[in-house]
N, C-alpha and C positions, 0 to 999 in steps of 0.2 A: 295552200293552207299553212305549211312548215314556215314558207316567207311572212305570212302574217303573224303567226306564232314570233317569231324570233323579234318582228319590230315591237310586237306589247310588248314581250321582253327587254328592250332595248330601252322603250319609254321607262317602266317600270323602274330599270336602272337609273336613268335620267332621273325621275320622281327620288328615289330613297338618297344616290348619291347628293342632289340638293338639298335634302333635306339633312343631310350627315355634314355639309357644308355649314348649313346654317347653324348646327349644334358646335363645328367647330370654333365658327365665329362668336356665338353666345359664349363658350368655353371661354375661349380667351380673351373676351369682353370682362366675365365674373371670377377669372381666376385665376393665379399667377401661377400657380400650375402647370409643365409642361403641355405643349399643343398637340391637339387630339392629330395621330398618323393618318395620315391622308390618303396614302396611298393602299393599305390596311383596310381600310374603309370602304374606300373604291372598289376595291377585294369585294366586301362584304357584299357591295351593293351587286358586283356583278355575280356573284354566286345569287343570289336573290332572283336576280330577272334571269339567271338559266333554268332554276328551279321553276319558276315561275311560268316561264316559257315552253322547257323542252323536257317536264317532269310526263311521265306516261300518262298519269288525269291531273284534272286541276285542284291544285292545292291553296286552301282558304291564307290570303294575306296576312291578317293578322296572328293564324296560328302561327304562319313561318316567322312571322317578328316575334312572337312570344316563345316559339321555341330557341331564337338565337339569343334572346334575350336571358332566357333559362339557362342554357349551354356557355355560354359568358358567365355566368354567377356561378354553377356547380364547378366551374374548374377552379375557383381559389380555394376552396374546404369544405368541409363536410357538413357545413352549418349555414354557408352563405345559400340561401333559395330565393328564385322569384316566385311569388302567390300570385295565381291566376285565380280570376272569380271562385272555382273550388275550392284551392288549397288555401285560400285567405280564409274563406268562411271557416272551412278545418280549424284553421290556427287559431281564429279568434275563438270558436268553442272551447278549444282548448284551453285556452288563456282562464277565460273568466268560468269555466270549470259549468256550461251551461249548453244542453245539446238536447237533441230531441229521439228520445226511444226509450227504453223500457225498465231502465235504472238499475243495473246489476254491476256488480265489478266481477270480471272472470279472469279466469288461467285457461291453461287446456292440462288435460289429464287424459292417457291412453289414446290421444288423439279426436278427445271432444272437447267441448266446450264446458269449463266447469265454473259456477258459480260459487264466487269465493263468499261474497254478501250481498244479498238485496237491499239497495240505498233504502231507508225509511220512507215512507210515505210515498215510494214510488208505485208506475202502475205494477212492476214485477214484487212488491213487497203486500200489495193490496192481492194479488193473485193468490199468494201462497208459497211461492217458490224460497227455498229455503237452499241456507251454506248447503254443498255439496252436491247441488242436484246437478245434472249433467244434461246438457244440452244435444240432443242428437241429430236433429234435424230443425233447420227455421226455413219456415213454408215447405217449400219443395225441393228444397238443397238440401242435402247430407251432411252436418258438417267435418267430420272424418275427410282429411285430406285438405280442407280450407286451412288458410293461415286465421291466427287471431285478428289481424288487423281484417281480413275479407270478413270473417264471420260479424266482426262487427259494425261493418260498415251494411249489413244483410238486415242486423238488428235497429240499425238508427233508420231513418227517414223523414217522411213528412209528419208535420202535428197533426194528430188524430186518424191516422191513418192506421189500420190492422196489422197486427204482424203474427203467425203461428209457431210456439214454440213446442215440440216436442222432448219430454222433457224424461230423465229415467234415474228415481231416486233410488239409490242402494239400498238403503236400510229398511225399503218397502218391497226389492225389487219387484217394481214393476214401470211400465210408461205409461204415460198418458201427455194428449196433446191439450196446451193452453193458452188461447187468443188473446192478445193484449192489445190494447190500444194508444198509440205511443202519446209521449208529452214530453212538456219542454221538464229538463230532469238538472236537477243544482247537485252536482257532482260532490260528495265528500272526502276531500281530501285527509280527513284529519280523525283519527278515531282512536279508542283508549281499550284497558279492560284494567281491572285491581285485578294485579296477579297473584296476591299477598298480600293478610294487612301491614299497610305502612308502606307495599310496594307496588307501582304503577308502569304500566306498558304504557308508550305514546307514541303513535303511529305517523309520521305524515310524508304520504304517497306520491305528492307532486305541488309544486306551488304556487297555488291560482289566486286569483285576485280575494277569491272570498276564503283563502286557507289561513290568516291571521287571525281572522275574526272568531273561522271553528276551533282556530289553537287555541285562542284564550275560554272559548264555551268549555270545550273538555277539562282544560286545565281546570276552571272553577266547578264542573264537576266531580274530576279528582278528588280537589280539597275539601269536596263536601263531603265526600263519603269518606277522604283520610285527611281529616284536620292535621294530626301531627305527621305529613307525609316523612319518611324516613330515608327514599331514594326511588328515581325517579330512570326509566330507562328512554331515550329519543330513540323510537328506529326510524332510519333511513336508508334502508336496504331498496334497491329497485327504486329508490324516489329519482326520474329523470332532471328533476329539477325544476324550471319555472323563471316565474318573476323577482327580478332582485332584491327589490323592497320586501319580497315578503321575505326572504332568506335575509337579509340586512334585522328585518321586525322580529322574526324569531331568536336570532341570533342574540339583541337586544337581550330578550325576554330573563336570560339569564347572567348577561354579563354586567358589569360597572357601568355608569355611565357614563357618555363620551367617551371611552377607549374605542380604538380602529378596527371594526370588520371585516370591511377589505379594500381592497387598493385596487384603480385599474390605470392600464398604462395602452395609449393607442395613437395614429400621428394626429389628429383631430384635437383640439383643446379640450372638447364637450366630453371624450373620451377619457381624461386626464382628471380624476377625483378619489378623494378618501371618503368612506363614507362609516359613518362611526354608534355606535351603542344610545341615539339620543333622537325623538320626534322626527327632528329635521331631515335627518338620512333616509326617514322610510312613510314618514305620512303622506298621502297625497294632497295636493292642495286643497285646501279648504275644511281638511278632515281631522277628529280628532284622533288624540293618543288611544289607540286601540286595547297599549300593551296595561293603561290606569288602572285595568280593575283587578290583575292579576295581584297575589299576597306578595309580601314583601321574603315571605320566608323562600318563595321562586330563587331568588340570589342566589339562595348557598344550600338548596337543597343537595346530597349526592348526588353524582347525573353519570350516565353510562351514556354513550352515542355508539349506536352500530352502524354499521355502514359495511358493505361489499361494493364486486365488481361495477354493481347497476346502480351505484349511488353516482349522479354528476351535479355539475353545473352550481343551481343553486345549494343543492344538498353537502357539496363540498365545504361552498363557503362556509357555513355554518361548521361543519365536521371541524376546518381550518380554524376559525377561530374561537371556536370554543378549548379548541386542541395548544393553541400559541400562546392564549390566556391563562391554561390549566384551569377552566373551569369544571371540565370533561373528561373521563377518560376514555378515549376510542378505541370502538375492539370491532374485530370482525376482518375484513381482507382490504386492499390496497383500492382505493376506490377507482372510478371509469377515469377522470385524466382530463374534464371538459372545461377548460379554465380559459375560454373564450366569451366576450361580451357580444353578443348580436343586438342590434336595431335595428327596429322596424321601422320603414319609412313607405308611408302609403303615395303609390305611384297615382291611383285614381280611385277614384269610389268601391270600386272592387278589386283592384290589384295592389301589390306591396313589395317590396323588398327588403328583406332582411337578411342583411349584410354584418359581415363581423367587422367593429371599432376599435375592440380593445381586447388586452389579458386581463385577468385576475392575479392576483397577489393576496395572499393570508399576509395579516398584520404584522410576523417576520419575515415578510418580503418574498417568502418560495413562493414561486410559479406554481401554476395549479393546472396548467397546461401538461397535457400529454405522459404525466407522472401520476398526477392526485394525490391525496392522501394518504399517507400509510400512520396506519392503528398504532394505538401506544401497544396496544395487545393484539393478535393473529390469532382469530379461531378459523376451525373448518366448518364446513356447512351441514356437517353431522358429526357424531359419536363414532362415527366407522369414517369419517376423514370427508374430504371433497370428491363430490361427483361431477361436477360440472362447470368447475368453476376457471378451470385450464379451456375450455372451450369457450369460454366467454369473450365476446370482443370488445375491446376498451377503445378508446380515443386514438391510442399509439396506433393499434392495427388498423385504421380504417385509411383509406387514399386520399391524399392530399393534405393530412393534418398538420395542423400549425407544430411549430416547436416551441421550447417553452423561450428560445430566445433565437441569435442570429448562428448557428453549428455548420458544421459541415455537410454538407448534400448526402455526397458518397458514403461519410460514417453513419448518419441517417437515413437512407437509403438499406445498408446491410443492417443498421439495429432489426428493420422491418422487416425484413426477409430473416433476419434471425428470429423473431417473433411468431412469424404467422409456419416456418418451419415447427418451431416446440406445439403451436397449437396444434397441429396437421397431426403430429407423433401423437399428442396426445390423445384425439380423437380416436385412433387407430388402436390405442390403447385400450382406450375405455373399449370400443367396440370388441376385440378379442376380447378382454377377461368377460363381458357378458354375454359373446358367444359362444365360452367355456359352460357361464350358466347353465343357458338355452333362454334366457328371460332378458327382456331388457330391466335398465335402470328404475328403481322404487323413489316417482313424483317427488321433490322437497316437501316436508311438512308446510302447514300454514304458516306464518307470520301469527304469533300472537296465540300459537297453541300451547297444549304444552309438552307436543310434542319436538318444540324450534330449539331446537340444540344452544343457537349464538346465544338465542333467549335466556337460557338459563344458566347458561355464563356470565351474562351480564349482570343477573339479578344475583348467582354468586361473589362476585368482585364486590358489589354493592353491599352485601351483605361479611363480606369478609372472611369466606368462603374460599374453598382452594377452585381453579378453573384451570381447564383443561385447555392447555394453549397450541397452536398448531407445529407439527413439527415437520411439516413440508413447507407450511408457505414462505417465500423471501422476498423480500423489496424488489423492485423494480431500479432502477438506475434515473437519480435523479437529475434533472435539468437543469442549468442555472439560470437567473434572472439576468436580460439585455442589459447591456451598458446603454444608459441614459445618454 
């Protein structure tokens, strides 16, 4: 049996290494590119047919390709992934802001599940369920002890399939459990409130395909409820960022025309572009100018942009160049640091690869990589200073992150370990002083209350107002841009 074991094995080898042959040939056929290692390869194939062979039970072929395939990709950064039929479908939901369950945006609170707002017209908005209700149980799971991301992969599913929410509103306390039946739900990125007359909160969460189109809906209701808007706040707190066109489109939305957005720089040509304040940098083919119907008074309204740890990606660029422009003043904390270009490049009908091409560059050329943004002005994330914001992990802390250019290994290596030391302190810290309390930490306010501390600094600055600026937070150490 073991002798027969070993010769599939052996075939097996035979099969992938010809086939690792032929890709080298193809290789060097399409590309003057150095030639794929051979011998590297051979490696691979033969660890394949031992696995294959002499693993304790049999293991499915194509997982083993897909997981070395995956294992290849995670070791260059934090952003390059292969999409298996799951995590592709994940991603595209994601994208175009379209998925199927029960239409809520949540937090967690005290270790449940809290509903921040029921989407409109959702099935959870049709039910009743209302800001702050707390989720305590879906089906038959507890959600105490789930992560967010579990809880709400518990809440999504099939279309038109049941899901039970047990649900427990404070201000009534009491619970009660409520069945929903899921549907395909168009996620809101983008939402407002008049916080003031003449002054406007505007929210935008993450940046989907349809997050342009809700930017300009709100914006023109804005200005219908404040004709002469007087100042205008963007948060971008937590926004992970998204598609570039729309951070390019919003970006737009207030600057001159034709001035530079941003810049990327990667070894690829396709990689290598400026993309600037005007139709052509952000409409998709065949579509019109989104940003037409917005007033003209948008230009030169006052503008506040907030932004923290959890602001990346796209949300940067925008923070950058509204900031390099001086269209903007940025206040809030030192953003995540995600100044990496990812493409997607679909391997088959259901698999993909999204791989990093290029940096980012704000239109005076800083690198946006592994620094981010830092505020013209520094708030804390309350009135009694920051809670949590020393524990947050940024771009810098995570393994394997790009730099903002070509540095030294070993003095980036120790920045790292000097990093993820302060945060370790810090943790230990907060925990003693609240187990002096006996209590732990008091939830952040909402976004958009009025209880949001950054909020109402911003609308001070705007208004001309004295604001309380931080007197703990410091820059981070910035990166320089590669020599060309």
């Amino acid at each position: 049996m073991g002798a027969k074991l070993k010769v599939a094995g052996w075939v097996a080898v035979g099969a992938v290494a010809g086939a690792l042959t032929t890709m080298q040939f193809q290789a060097n056929a399409r590309s003057s590119l150095s030639p794929l290692p051979l011998e590297e390869l051979q490696q691979l194939a033969a660890v394949f047919g031992m696995v294959k062979s002499d693993y304790v039970e049999p293991v499915d072929e194509k997982k083993l390709i897909n997981d070395a395939i995956a294992g290849m990709v995670s070791g260059l950064d934090p952003h390059s992934q292969f999409f298996d039929k799951k995590n592709f479908k994940e991603f595209r939901e994601g994208s175009t802001g379209k998925f199927v369950g029960v239409g809520i945006e949540i937090g967690m609170e005290d270790g449940l599940v809290k509903i921040v707002s029921p989407i409109e017209g959702s099935p959870a908005f049709r039910a009743g369920l209302k800001s702050g209700d707390l989720i305590s149980k879906i089906d038959d799971t507890a959600v105490r002890g789930l992560t967010l991301d579990a809880a709400v992969k518990r809440m999504r599913g099939e279309l038109n399939t049941k899901v039970q929410l047990t649900i427990y509103r404070k201000n009534e306390n009491r619970t009660f459990p409520v069945t929903i039946t899921r549907e395909e739900i168009h996620a809101q990125s983008v939402r407002y409130k008049i916080m003031e007359p003449g002054y406007a909160w505007l929210r935008v969460s993450q940046f989907q395909e349809s997050t342009v189109d809700d930017f300009v809906k709100k914006l023109e209701e804005i200005y219908k409820a404040e004709p002469n808007l007087k100042g205008l706040v963007l948060d971008l707190r937590n926004d992970p960022g998204g598609l570039l066109d729309a951070s390019v489109a919003i970006s737009a939305a207030f600057l001159p025309r034709d001035v530079e957005v941003v810049s990327t720089n990667g070894q690829i040509p396709e990689s290598k572009s400026s993309l600037k304040a005007n139709p052509e940098s952000y409409v998709r083919r065949g579509g019109a100018d989104p940003l037409r119907k917005l007033p003209a008074a948008l230009k030169k309204v006052p503008l506040v942009v907030l932004v923290n740890e959890g602001s990346a990606s796209a949300s940067e660029i925008v923070a950058g160049a509204l900031q390099d422009h001086k269209r903007a003043v940025i206040m809030g904390a030192q953003t995540f640091g995600k100044g990496s270009v990812q493409t997607v490049r679909q391997l088959g009908p259901e698999t993909a690869l999204k791989i990093t091409t290029a940096r980012y560059y704000t239109p005076s050329g800083r690198s946006i990589q592994a620094k981010g943004i830092v505020p013209d002005i520094m708030l804390d994330e309350t009135a009694e200073g920051n809670v949590f914001a020393a524990l947050r992990m940024r771009e810098a802390d995570l393994e394997k992150h790009l730099n903002a250019g070509k540095d030294d290994p070993a003095k980036n290596e120790a920045a790292d370990k000097a990093r993820e030391t302060a945060r370790e302190e810090a943790r230990q810290k907060l925990e003693a002083e609240y187990a002096k309390k006996m209590e732990p930490p008091k939830p952040l306010p909402e976004f958009g209350s009025a209880q949001d501390f950054p909020l109402t600094q911003a609308l001070n600055k705007l208004k001309g107002e004295s604001v309380i600026v931080s007197k703990t937070a410091i820059e981070r150490k910035a990166e320089a841009k590669p020599v060309e």
